[in-house]
VEXDREN-2710 file (C-alpha; in Angstrom, 1 decimal):
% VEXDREN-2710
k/r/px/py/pz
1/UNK/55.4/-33.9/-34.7
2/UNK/58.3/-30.9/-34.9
3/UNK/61.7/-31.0/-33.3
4/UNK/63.9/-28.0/-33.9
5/UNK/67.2/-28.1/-32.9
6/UNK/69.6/-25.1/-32.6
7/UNK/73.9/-26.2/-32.4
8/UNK/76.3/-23.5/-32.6
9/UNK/80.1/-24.1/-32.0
10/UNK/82.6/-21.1/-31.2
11/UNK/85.7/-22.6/-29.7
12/UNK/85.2/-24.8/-27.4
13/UNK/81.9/-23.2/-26.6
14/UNK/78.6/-25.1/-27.4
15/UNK/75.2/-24.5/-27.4
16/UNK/71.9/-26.4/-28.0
17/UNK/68.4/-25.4/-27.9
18/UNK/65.3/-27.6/-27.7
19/UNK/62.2/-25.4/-28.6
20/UNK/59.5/-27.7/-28.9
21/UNK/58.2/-31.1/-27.0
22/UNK/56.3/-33.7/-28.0
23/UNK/52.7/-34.9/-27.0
24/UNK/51.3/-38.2/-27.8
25/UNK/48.2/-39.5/-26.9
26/UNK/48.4/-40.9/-23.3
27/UNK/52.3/-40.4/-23.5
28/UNK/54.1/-37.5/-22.5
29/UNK/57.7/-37.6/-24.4
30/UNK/60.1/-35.1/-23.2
31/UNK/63.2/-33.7/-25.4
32/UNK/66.4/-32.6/-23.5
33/UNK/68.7/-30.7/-25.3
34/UNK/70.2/-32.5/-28.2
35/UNK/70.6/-36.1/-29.6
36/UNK/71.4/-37.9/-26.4
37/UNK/72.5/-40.9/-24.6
38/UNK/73.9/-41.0/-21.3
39/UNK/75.2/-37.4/-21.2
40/UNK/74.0/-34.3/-22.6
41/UNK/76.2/-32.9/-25.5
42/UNK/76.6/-35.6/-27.8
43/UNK/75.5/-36.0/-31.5
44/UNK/77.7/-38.0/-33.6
45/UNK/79.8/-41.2/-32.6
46/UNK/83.4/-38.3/-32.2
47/UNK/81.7/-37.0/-29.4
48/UNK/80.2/-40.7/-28.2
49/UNK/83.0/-40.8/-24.7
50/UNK/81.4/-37.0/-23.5
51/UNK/81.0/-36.5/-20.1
52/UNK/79.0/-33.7/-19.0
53/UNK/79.3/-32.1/-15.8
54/UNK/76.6/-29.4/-14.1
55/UNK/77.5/-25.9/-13.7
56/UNK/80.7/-24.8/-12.1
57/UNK/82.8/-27.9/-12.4
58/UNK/86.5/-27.0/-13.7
59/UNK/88.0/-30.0/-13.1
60/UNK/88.9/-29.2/-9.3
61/UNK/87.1/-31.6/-6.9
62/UNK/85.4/-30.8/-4.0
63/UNK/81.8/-29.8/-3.1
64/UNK/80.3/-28.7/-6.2
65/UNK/76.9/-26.3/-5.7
66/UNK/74.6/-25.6/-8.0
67/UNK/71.9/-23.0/-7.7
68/UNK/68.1/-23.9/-8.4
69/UNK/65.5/-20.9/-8.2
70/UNK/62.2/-20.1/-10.0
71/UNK/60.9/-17.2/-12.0
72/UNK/59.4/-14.8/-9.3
73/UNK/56.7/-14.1/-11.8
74/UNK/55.8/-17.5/-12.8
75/UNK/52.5/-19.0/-12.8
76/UNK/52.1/-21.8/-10.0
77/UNK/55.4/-19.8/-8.6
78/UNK/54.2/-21.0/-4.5
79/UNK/52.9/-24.0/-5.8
80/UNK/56.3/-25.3/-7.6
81/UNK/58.0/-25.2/-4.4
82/UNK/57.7/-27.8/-2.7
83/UNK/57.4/-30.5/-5.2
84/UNK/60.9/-28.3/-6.7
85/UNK/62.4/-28.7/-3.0
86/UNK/61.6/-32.6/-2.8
87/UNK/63.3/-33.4/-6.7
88/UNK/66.1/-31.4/-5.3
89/UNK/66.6/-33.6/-2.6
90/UNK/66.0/-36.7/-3.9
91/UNK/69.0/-35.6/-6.2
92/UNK/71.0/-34.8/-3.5
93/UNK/70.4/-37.9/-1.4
94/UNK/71.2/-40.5/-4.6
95/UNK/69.2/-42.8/-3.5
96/UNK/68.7/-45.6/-5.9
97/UNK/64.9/-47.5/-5.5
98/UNK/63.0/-49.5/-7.1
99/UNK/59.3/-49.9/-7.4
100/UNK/59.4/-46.0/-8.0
101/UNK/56.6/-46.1/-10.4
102/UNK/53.1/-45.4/-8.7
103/UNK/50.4/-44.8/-10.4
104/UNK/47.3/-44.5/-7.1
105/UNK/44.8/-41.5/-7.8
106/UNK/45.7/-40.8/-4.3
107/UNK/49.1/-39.9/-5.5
108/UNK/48.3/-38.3/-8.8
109/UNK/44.6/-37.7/-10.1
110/UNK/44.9/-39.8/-13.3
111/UNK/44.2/-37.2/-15.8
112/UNK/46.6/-34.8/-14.1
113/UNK/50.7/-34.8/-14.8
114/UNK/52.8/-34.9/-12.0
115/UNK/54.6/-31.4/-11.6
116/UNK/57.2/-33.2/-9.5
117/UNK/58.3/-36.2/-11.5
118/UNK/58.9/-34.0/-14.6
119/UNK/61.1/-31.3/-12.9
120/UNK/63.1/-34.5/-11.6
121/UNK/63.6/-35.6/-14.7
122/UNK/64.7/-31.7/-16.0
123/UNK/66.6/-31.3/-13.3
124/UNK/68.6/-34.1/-14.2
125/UNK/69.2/-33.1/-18.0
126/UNK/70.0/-29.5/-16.5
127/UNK/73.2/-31.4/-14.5
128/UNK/74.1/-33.2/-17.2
129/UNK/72.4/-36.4/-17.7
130/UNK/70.2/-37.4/-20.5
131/UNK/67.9/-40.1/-21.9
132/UNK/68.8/-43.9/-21.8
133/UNK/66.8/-44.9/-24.9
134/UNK/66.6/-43.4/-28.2
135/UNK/63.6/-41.1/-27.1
136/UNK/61.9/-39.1/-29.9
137/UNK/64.8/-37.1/-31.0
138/UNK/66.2/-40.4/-32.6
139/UNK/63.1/-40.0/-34.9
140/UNK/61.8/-43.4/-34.6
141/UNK/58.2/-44.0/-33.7
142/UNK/56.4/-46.0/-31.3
143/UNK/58.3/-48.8/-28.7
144/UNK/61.2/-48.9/-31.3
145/UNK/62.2/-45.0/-29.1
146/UNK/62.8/-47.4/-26.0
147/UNK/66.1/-49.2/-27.6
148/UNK/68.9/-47.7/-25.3
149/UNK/70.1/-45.1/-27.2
150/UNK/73.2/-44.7/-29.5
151/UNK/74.6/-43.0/-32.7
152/UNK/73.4/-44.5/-36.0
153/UNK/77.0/-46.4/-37.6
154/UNK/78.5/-47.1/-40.7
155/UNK/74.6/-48.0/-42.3
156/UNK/72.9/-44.5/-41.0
157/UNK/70.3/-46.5/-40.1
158/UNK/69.0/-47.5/-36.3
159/UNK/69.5/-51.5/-36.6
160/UNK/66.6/-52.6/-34.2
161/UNK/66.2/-55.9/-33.1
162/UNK/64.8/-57.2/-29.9
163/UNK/65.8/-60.3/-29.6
164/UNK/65.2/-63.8/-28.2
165/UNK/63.4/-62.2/-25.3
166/UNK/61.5/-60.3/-27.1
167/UNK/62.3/-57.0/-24.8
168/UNK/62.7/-53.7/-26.4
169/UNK/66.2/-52.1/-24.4
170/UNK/67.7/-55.7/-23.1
171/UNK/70.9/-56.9/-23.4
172/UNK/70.3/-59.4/-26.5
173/UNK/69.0/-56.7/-28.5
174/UNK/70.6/-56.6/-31.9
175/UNK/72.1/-53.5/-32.9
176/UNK/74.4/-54.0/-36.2
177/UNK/76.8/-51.6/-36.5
178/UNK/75.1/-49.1/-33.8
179/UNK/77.5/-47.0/-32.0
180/UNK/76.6/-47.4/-28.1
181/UNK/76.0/-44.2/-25.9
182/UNK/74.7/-45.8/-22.7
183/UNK/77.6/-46.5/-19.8
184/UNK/76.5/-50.3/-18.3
185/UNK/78.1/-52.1/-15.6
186/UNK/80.4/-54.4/-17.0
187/UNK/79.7/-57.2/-14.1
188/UNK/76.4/-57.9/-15.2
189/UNK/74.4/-55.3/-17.1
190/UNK/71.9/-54.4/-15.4
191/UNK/71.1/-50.9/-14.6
192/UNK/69.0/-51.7/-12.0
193/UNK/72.2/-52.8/-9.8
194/UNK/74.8/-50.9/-8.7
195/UNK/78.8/-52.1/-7.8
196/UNK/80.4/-50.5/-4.6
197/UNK/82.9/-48.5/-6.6
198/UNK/81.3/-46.8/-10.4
199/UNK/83.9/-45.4/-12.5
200/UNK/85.4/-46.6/-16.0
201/UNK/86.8/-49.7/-13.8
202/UNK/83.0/-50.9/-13.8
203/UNK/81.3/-48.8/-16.5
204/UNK/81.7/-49.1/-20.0
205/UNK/80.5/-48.2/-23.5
206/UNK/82.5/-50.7/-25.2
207/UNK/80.6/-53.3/-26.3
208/UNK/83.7/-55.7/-26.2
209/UNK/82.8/-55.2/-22.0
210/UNK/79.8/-56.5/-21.8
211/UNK/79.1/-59.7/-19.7
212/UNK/79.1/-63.2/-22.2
213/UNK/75.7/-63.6/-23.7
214/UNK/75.0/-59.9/-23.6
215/UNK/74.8/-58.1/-26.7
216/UNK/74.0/-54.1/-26.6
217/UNK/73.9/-52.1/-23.4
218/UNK/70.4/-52.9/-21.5
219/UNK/68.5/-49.5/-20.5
220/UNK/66.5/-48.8/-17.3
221/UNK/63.0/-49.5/-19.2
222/UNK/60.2/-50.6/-17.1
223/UNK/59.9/-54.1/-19.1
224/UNK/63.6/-54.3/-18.6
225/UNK/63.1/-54.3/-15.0
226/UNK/59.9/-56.8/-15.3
227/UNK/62.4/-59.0/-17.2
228/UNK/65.3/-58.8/-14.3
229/UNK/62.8/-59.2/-11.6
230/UNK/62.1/-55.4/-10.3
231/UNK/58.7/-54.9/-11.0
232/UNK/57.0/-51.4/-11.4
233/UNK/60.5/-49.8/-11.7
234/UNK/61.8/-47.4/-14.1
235/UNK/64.9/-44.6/-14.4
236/UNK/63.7/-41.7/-13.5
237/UNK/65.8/-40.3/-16.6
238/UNK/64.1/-42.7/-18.9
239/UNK/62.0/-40.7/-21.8
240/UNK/58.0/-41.3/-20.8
241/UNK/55.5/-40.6/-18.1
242/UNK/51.8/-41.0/-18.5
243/UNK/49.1/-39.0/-17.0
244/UNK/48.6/-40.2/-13.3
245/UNK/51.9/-41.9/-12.9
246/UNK/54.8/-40.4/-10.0
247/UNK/58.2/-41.6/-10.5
248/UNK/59.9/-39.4/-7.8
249/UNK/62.6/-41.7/-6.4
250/UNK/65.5/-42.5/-8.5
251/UNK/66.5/-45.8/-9.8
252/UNK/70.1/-47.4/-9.7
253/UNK/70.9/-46.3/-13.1
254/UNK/70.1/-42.2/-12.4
255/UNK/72.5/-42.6/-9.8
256/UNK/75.3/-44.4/-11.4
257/UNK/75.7/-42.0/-14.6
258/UNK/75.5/-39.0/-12.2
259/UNK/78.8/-41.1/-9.8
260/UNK/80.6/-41.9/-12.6
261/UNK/80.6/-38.1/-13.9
262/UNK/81.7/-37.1/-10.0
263/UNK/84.8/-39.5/-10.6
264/UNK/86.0/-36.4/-12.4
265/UNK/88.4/-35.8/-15.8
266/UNK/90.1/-39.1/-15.1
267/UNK/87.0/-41.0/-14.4
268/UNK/88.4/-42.8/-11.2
269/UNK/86.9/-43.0/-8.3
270/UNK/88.9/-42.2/-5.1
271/UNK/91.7/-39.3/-6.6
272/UNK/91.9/-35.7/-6.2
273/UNK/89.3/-34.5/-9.6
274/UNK/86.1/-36.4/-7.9
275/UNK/83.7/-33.9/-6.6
276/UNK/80.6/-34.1/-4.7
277/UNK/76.9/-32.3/-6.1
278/UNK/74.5/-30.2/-3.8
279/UNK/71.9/-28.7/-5.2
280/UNK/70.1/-25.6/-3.2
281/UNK/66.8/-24.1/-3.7
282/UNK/67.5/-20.4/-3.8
283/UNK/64.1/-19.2/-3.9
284/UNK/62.1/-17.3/-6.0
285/UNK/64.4/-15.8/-8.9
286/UNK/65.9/-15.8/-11.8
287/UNK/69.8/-15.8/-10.7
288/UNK/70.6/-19.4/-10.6
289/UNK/71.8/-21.7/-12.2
290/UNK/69.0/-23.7/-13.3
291/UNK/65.4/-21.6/-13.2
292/UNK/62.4/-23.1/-13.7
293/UNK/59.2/-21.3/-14.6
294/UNK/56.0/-21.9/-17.0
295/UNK/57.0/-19.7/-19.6
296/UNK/55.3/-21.5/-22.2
297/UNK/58.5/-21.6/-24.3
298/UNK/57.8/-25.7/-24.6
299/UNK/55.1/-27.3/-25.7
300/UNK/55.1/-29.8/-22.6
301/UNK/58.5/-29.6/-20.7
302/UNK/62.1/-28.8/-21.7
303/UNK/65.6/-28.2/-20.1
304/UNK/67.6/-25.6/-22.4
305/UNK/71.2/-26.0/-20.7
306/UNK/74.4/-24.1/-22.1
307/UNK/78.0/-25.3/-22.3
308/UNK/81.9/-25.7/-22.9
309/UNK/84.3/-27.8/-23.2
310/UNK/86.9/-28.7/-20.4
311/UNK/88.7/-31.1/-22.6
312/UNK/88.3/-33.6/-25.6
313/UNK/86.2/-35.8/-23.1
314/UNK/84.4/-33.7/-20.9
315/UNK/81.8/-30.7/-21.0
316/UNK/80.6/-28.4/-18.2
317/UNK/77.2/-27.0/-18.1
318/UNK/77.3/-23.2/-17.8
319/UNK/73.1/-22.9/-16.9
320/UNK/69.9/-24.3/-17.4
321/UNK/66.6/-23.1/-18.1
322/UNK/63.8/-25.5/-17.2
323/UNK/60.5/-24.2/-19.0
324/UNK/56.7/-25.6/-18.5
325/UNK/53.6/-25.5/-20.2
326/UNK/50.7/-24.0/-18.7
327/UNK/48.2/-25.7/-20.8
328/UNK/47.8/-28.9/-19.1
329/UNK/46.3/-30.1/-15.9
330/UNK/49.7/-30.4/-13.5
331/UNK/49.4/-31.9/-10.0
332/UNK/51.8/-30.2/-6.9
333/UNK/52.4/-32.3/-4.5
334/UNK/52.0/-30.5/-1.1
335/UNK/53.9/-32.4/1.2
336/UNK/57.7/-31.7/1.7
337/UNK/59.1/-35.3/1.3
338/UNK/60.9/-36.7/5.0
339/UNK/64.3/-36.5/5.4
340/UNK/66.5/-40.2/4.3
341/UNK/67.3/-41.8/7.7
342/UNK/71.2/-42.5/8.3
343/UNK/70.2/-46.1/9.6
344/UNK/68.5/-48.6/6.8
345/UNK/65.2/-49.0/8.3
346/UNK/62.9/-52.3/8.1
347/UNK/59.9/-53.5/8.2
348/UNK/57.6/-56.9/7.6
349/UNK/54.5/-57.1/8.3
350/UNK/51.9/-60.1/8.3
351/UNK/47.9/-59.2/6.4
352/UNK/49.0/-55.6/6.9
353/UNK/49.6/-55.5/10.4
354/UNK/53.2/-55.2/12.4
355/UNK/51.3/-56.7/15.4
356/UNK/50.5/-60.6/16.2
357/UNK/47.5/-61.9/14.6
358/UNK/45.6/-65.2/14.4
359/UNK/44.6/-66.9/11.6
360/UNK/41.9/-69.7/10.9
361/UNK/43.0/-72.7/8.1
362/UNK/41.1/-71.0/5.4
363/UNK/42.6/-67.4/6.0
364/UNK/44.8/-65.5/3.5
365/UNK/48.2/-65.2/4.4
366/UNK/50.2/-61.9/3.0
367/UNK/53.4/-61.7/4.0
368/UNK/55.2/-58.1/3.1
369/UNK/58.7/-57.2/4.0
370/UNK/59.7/-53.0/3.4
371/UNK/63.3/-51.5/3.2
372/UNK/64.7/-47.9/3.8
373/UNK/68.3/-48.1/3.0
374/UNK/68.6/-44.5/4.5
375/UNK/72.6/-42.9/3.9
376/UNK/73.4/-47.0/3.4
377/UNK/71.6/-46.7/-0.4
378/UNK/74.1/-49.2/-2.8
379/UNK/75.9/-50.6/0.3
380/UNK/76.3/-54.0/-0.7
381/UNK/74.3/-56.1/1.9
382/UNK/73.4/-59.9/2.2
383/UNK/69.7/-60.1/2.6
384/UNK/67.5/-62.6/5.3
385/UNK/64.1/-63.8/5.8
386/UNK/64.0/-66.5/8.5
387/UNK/60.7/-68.2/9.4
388/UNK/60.7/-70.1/12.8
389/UNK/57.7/-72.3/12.1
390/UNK/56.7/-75.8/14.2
391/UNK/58.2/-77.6/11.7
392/UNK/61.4/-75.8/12.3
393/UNK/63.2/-72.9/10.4
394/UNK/62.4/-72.2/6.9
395/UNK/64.6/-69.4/4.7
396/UNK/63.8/-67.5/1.6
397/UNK/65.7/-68.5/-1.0
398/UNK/67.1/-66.6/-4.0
399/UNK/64.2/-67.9/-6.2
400/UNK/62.0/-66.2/-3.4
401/UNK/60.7/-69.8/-1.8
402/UNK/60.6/-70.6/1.2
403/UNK/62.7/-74.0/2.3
404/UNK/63.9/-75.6/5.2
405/UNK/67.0/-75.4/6.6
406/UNK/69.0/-75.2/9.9
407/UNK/71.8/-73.5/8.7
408/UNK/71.1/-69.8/7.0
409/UNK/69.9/-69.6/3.6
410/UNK/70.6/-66.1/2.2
411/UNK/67.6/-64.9/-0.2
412/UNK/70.0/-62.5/-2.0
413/UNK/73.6/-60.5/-2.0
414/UNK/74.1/-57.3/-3.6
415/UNK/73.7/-53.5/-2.9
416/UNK/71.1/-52.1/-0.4
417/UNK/68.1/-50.6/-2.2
418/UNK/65.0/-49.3/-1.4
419/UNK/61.7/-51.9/-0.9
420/UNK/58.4/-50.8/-0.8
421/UNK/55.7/-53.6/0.0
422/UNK/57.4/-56.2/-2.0
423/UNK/55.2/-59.5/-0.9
424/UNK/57.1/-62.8/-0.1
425/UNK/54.2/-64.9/0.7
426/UNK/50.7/-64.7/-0.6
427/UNK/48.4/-67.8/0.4
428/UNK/45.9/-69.4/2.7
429/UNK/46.9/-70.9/5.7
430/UNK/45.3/-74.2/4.5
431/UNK/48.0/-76.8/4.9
432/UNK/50.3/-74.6/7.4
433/UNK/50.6/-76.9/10.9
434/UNK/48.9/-75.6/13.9
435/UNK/51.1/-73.3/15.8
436/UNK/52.6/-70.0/16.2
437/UNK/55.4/-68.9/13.2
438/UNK/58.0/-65.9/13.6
439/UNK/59.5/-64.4/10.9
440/UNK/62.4/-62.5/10.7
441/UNK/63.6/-59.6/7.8
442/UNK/67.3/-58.9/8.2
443/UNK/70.0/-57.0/5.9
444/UNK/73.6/-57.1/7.1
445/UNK/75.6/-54.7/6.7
446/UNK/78.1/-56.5/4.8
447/UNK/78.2/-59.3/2.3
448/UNK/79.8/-62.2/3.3
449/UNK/77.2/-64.6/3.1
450/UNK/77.2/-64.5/7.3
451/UNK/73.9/-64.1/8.8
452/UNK/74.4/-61.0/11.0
453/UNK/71.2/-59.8/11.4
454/UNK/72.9/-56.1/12.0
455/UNK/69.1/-54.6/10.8
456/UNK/66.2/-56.1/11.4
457/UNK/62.4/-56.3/12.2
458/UNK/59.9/-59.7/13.0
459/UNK/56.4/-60.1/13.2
460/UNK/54.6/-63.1/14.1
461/UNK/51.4/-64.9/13.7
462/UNK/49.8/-68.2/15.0
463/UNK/47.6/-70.4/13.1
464/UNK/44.6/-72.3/14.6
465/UNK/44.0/-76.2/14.6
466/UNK/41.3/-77.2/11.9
END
């Protein structure tokens, strides 16, 4: 396993080369452009507070545009397009999701890599962003790379230890004298979660921020998730993708290091420095500012990205180079992903269906509920699920049960995120009285703990006498 590594500093100008990738057996590992956390450009605990900011940023806000073309002469040139026009716009949109792991041969052949969740994930080390955990370029082996990452302190040693939960990358890991890298939300840790307002006023490095209890910085790791109750959910920024696997939505953590960099030199949200990021497919060439192409110059994938810096604190990107290996099997998604809806848009549905059905005592009962958060993604939003049953109404509570109530019961407040097929209720109808049931799936578009119902979407179902 080789990792060379190229620095060179004239001035404020610096440079960093990855030229080689590593392959493990059933576990692709990519390596961005230098020791990492957060943001690109750091590698010792004086440059632990960079910010990096994509190509063209001075320090002016406004709309920032950054080119994104590929090499007129690269292999799979027509086929990269559309998956490269679809990780574009899920950038652009900053839509956080979870359950953004998939892994359906229908989606991805299993032994094939998905073309388009890897040139997400360069895309997002070309603007700036890097790895949450210590990835390979920490030089650790096995599960010990998914600690979130930081610079080795006093020791020179990676102090690794999981904890009482037993979770690599939670917030009870403990770190020693570790220098943290990875920007959390101060309310609560959790970077599947995201405040109204992300800038150093809610993210932090300092561990002195973190919530009581907590003790490192928790990372957007899949098991992380499992452990805060978002299954099948992973940052899209996160080092690690097997064959078979898509992962081309982000998750709430993607999309809070990429705000708080658009909160600009003074890192507040709201002043006259914060600058918005669109991305535009250019075509086929090599004048942009980030190319992609299978060049072959990595031995999987890679994002070679040059830079300066604007200030003590912050470095813009001045391109990015995105290379591919042709040596493995990659799947292109054909179908040009559908535009985000400005309207949250949901759904339940009963066994499947959106339409009334019946059911006899001894039938399964599925009950799904779906949510689009459209231009409303990170809104914060009080969510609703009211069943009108013959033994009156029943709500969804927080611990996702179902109890009876004739006032509201809200199941859960925070921001507005993205829910695909999460199932509510799974269970015969054995037991259930005779009698038709609606149910109702609501988000408001507020949170105030008021049942407002501003979106939502019922289905219905009767059950039969025994």
């Amino acid at each position: 396993m080789t990792q060379v590594l190229q620095e060179n500093r004239q001035g404020n100008y610096l440079k960093k080369y990855v030229l080689l990738a590593v392959l493990i057996p059933g576990l692709l590992l990519w390596i961005p452009a230098g020791e990492t956390g957060v943001f690109e450009f750091i590698s010792d605990d004086d440059e632990a507070d960079v910010i990096t900011h994509p190509a063209g940023y001075t320090g002016a806000g406004g709309e920032l545009v950054v080119t994104v073309g590929i090499t007129p002469l690269s292999p799979h040139a027509g086929e990269m397009e559309i998956p490269v026009k679809n990780a574009i716009n899920t950038w652009n949109q900053l839509v956080p999701t979870i359950n953004n792991i998939q892994i359906d041969d229908n989606i991805v052949p299993r032994r094939m890599f998905d073309f388009e969740s890897v040139a997400l994930h360069e895309l997002g080390h070309c603007i700036g962003l890097a790895h949450p955990n210590l990835a390979t370029e920490s030089g650790l082996d096995g599960e010990n790379k998914n600690y979130t990452n930081a610079v080795r302190g006093a020791n020179n040693i990676f102090d690794l230890g999981r904890g009482a939960d037993g979770i690599i990358g939670s917030g009870d890991d403990m770190r020693g004298d570790d220098i943290n890298l990875h920007w959390f939300n101060k309310e609560n840790n959790n970077p599947f979660l995201l405040p109204e307002i992300i800038d150093q006023t809610t993210y932090s490095r300092a561990l002195d921020d973190l919530p009581p209890g907590h003790h490192f910085a928790a990372n957007g790791d899949r098991l992380v998730s499992l452990l805060l109750g978002f299954e099948n959910t992973e940052t899209v920024m996160q080092q690690g993708i097997t064959s078979g696997e898509a992962r081309r939505t982000l998750a709430a953590d993607d999309v809070a290091t990429l705000r708080l960099a658009m909160s600009g030199l003074d890192r507040l949200q709201g002043t006259s420095d914060d600058y918005t990021l669109t991305l535009q497919y250019v075509g086929k060439t090599d004048n942009a500012d980030i190319v992609l192409s299978f060049d072959d110059r990595a031995a999987f994938a890679a994002c070679r990205i040059t830079g300066f810096f604007l200030d003590g604190k912050h470095v813009a990107i001045q391109e990015g180079r995105i290379s591919f290996n042709t040596g493995f099997a990659w799947f292109f998604n054909p179908a040009l992903a559908q535009p985000v809806p400005e309207q949250p848009v949901v759904s339940i549905l009963v066994n499947d269906q959106d339409a009334p059905i019946v059911l006899q005592s001894d039938d399964r009962l599925v009950l799904t509920v779906g949510l689009d958060p459209g231009m409303k993604s990170g809104n914060q939003t009080d969510y609703w699920v009211r069943a009108k049953t013959p033994a009156g109404d029943f709500w969804l509570d927080s611990r996702l049960q179902f109890t009876r109530s004739d006032t509201p019961v809200r199941a859960h407040g925070g921001p507005m995120a993205a829910l695909a097929g999460l199932n509510i209720l799974d269970r015969t109808a054995a037991g259930l009285p005779a009698g038709t049931y609606t149910v109702t799936f609501a988000v408001d578009d507020n949170r105030d703990q008021v049942f407002d119902e501003t979106y939502q979407q019922s289905v219905s179902f009767t059950v039969l006498p025994r």
